[in-house]
C-alpha atoms as a printed R data frame, in Angstrom:
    type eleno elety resid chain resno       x       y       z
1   ATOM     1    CA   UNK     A     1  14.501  -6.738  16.188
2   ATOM     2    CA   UNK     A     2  11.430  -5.665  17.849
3   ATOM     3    CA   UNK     A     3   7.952  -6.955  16.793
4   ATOM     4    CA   UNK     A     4   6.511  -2.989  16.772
5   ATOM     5    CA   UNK     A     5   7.424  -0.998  13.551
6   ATOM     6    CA   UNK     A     6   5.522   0.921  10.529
7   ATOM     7    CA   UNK     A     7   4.268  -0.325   6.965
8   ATOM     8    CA   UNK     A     8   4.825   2.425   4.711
9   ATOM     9    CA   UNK     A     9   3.819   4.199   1.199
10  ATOM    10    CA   UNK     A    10   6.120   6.104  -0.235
11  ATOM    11    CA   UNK     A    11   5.878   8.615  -3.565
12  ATOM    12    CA   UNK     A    12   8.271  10.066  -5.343
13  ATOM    13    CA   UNK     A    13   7.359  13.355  -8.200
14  ATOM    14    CA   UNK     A    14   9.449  12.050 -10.546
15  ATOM    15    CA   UNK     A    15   8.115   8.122 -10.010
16  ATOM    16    CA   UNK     A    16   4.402   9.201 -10.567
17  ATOM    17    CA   UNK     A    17   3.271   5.456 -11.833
18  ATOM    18    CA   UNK     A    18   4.931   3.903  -9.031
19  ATOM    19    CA   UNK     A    19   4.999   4.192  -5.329
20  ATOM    20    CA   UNK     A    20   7.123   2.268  -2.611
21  ATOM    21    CA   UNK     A    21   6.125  -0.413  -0.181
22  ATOM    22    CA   UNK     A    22   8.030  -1.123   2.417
23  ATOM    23    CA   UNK     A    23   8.952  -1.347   6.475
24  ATOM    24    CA   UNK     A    24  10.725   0.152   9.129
25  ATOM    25    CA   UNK     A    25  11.363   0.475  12.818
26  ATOM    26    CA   UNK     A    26  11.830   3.925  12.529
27  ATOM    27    CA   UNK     A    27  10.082   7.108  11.585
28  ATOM    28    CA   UNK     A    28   8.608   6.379   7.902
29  ATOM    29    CA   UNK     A    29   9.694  10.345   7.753
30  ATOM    30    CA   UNK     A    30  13.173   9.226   8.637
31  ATOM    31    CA   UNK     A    31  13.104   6.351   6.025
32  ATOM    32    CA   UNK     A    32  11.767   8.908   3.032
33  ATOM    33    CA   UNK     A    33  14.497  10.968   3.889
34  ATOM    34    CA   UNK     A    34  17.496   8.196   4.116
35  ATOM    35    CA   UNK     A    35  16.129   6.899   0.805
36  ATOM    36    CA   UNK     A    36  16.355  10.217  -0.891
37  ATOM    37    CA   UNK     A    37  19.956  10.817   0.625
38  ATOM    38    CA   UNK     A    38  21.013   8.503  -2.513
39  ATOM    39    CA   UNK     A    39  22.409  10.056  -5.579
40  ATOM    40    CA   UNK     A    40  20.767   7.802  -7.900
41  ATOM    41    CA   UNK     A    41  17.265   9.208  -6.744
42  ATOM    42    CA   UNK     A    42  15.792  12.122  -8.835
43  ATOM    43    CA   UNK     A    43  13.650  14.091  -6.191
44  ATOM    44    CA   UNK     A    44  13.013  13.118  -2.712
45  ATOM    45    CA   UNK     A    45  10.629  10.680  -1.473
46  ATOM    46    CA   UNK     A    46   7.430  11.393   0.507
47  ATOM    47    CA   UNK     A    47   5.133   9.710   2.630
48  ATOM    48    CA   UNK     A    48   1.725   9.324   1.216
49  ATOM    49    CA   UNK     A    49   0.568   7.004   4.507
50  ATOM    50    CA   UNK     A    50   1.747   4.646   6.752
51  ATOM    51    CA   UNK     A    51   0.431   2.270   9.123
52  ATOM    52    CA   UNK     A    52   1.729   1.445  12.974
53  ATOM    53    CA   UNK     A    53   1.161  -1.902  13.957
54  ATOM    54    CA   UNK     A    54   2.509  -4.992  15.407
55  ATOM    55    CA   UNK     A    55   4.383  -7.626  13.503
56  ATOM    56    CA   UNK     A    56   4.897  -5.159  10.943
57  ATOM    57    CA   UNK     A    57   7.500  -7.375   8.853
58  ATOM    58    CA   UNK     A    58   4.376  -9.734   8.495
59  ATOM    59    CA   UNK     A    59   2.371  -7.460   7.350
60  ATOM    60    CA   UNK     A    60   4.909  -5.823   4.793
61  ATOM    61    CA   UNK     A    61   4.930  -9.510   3.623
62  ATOM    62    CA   UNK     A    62   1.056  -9.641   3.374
63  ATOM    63    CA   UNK     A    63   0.778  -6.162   1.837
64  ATOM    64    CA   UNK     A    64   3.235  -7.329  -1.450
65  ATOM    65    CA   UNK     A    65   1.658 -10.495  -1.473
66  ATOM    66    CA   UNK     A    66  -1.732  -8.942  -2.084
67  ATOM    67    CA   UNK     A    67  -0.166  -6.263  -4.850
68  ATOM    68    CA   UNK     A    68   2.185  -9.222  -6.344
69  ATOM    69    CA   UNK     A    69   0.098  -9.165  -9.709
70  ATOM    70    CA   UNK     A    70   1.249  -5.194  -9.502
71  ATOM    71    CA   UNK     A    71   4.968  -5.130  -8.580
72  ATOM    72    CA   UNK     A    72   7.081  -2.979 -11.054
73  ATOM    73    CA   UNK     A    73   9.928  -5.324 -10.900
74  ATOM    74    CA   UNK     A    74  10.386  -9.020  -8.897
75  ATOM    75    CA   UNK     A    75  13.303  -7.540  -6.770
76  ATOM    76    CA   UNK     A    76  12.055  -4.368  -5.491
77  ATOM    77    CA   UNK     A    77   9.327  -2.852  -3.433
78  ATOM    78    CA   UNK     A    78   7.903  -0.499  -6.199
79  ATOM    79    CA   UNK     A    79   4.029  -0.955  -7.318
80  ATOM    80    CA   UNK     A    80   1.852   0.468  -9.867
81  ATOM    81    CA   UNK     A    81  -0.503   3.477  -9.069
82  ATOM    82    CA   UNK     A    82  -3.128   1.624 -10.146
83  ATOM    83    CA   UNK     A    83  -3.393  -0.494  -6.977
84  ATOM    84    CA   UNK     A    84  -2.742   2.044  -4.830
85  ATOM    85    CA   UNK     A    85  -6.102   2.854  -3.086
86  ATOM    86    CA   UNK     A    86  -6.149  -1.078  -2.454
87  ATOM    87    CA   UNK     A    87  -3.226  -1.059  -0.841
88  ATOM    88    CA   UNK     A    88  -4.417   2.313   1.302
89  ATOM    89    CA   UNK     A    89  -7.371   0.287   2.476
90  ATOM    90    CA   UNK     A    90  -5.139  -3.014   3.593
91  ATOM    91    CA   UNK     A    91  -2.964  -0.793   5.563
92  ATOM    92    CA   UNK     A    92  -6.193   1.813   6.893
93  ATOM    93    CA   UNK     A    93  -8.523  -1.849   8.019
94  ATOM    94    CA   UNK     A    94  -5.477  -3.821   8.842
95  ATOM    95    CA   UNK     A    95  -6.286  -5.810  12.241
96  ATOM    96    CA   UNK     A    96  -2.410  -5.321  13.576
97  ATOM    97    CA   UNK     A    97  -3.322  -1.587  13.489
98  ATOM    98    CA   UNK     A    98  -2.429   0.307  16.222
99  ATOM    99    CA   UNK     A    99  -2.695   3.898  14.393
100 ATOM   100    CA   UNK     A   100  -2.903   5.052  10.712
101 ATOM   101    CA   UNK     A   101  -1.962   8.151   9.156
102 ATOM   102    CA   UNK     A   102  -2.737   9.415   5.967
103 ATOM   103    CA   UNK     A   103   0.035  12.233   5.573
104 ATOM   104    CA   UNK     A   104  -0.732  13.555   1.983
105 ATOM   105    CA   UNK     A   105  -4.393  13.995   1.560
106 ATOM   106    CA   UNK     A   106  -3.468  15.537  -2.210
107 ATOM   107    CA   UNK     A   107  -2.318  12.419  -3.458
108 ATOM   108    CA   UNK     A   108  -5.030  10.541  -1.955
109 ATOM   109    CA   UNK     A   109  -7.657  12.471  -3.827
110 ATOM   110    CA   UNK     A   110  -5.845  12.016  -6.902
111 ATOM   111    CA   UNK     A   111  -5.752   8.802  -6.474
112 ATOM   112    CA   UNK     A   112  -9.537   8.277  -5.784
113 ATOM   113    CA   UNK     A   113 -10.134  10.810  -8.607
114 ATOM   114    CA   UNK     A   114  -8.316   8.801 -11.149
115 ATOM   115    CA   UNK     A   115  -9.526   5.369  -9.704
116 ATOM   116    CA   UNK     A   116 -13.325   6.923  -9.862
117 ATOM   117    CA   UNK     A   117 -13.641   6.529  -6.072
118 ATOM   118    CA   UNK     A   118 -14.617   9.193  -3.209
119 ATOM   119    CA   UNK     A   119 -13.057   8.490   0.442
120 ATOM   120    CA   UNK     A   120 -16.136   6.804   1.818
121 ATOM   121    CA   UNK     A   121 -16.327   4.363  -0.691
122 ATOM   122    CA   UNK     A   122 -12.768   3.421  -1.108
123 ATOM   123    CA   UNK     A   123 -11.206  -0.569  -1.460
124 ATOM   124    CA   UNK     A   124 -11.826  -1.948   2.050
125 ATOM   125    CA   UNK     A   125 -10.009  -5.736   1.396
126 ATOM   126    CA   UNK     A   126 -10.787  -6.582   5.228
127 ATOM   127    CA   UNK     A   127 -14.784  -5.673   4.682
128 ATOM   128    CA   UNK     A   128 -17.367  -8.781   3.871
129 ATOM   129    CA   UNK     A   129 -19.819  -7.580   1.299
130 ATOM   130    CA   UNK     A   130 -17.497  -4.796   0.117
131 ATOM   131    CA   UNK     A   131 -17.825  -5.230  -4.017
132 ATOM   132    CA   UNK     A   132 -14.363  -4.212  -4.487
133 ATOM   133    CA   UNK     A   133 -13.659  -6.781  -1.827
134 ATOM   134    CA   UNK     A   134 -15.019  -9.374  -3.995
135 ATOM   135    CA   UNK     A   135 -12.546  -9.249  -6.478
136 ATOM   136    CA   UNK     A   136  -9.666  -8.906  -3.957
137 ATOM   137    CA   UNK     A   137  -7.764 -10.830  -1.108
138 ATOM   138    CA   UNK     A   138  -6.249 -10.212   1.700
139 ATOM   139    CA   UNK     A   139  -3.062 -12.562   3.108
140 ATOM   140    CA   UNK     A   140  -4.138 -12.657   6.763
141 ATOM   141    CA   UNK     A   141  -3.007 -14.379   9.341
142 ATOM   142    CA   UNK     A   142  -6.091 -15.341  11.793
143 ATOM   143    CA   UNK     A   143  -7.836 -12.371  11.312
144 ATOM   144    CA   UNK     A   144 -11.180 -12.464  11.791
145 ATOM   145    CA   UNK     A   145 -12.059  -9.993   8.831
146 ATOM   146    CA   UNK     A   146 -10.878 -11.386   6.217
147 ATOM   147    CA   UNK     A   147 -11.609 -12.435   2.827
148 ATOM   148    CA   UNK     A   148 -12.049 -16.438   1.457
149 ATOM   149    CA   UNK     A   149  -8.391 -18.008   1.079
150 ATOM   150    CA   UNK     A   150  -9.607 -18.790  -3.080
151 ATOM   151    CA   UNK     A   151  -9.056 -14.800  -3.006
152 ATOM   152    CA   UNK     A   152  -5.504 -14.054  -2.718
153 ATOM   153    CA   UNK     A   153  -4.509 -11.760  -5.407
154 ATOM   154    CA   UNK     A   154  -5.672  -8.507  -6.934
155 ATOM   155    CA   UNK     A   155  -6.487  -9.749 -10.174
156 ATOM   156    CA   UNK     A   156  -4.162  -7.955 -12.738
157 ATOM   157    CA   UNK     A   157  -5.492  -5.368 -14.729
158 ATOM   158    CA   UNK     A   158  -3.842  -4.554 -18.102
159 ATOM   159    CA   UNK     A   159  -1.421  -1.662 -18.186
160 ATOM   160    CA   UNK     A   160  -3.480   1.900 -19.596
161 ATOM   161    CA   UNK     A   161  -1.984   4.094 -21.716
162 ATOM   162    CA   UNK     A   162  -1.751   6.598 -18.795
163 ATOM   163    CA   UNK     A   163   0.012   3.940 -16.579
164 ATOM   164    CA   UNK     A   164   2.672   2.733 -19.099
């Protein structure tokens, strides 16, 4: 397996309070699209971002560390909406980076809409001084932005109404 692959975010209309986390070597187009080929699934899958980076499985393993507190179930890579724009701003300021792509700008805006956020001033978990940052942590491994080891989870937030 090579060491060069994508971290992905995946959304799915019919899914609105949860989005998929995962990896792949592949296209994260290709991966939407395999994952919608099941019968089980309601509506396709699309790819809200994805980052390209080295030791990607790492930092899949990083990413759900850091949303833990927010996984919809302990055996599968679904998390809440709520921790979305977090996650967004691991994969955007993630050191392994080599390129990231936000694909669907729409559900970005929603998401910084609902989260009372604009673009600029999104979660950046990599940033010192960041007061979002100060309440979140980041799983790195040697990076040289990263936040204290006593941080290491997104403290859990109770479930809204609107979330439920």
């Amino acid at each position: 397996m090579s060491n060069y692959g994508f971290v992905y975010i995946l959304g799915n209309t019919y899914m609105p309070n949860a989005y998929k986390v995962g990896c792949t070597e592949r296209s994260p187009h290709q991966r939407a699209q395999e994952l919608s080929a099941h019968t089980g699934v309601p509506a396709d899958f699309y790819v809200v971002c994805y980052l390209e980076c080295t030791q990607f499985q790492e930092v899949e393993r990083q990413l759900h560390r850091y949303l833990s507190n927010y996984r919809v179930s302990p055996n599968r890579e679904f998390f809440r909406r709520d921790c979305m724009l977090h996650a967004i701003g691991f994969l955007e300021n993630h050191p392994n980076m080599l390129t990231f792509s936000v694909v669907d700008y729409y559900v970005l805006h929603k998401l910084c809409d609902d989260e009372g956020f604009t673009l600029k001033d999104a979660p950046d978990p990599w940033k010192d001084g960041d007061p979002i940052a100060t309440r979140l942590a980041c799983v790195g491994f040697g990076a040289s932005r990263r936040l204290p080891a006593e941080l290491r989870v997104i403290p859990k937030q109770p479930i809204s109404d609107a979330a439920a």
